[in-house]
C-alpha positions as CSV (number, residue, x, y, z in Angstrom):
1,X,47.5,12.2,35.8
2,X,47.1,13.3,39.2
3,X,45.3,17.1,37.4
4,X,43.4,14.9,36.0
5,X,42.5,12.6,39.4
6,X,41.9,16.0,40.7
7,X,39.8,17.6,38.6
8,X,37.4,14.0,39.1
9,X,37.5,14.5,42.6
10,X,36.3,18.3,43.0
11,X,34.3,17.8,40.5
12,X,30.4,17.9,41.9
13,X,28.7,15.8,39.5
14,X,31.7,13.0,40.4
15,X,31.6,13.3,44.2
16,X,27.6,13.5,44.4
17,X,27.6,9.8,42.5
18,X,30.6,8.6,44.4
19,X,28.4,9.4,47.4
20,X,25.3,7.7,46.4
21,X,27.4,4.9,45.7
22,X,29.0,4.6,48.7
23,X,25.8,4.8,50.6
24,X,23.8,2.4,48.3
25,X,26.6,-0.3,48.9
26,X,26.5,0.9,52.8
27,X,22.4,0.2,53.0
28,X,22.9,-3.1,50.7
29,X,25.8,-4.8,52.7
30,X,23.4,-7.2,54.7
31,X,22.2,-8.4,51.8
32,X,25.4,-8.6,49.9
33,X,27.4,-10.2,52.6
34,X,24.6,-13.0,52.6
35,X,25.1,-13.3,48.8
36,X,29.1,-14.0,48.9
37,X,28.2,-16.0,51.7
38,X,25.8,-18.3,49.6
39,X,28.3,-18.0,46.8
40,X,31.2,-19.6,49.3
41,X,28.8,-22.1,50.6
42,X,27.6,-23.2,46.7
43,X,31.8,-23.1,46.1
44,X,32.6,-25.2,49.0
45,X,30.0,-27.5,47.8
46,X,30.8,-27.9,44.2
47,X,34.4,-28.4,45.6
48,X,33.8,-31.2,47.8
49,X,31.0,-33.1,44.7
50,X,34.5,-32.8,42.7
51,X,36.7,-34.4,45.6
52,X,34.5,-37.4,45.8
53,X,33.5,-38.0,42.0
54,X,37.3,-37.5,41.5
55,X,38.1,-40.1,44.3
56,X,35.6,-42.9,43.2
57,X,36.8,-42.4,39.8
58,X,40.8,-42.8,41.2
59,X,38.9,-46.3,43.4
60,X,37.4,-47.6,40.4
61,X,41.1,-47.7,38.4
């Protein structure tokens, strides 16, 4: 396993994509950090709709 996790790491064609990936996530994270941000917000939201459907259904009975 580790020859094997070695030959992936010197091997060119591996490390050039690793590379671009690394610097497409780098350039994106603005825009990526705003998206798990509206993700939490849209969470937090659906959470507390539940809480209060869930505690006028408990009023109601």
């Amino acid at each position: 396993m580790v020859t094997t996790l070695a030959s992936i790491a010197l091997d060119p064609a591996a490390v050039t994509f690793a590379t671009h990936l690394l610097h497409t996530v780098w350039m994106n994270l603005p825009a990526i950090t705003a998206s798990l941000r509206a993700v939490g917000a849209a969470l937090s939201v659906a959470t507390g709709v539940r809480a209060l459907v869930r505690d006028q259904h408990h009023d109601r009975g």
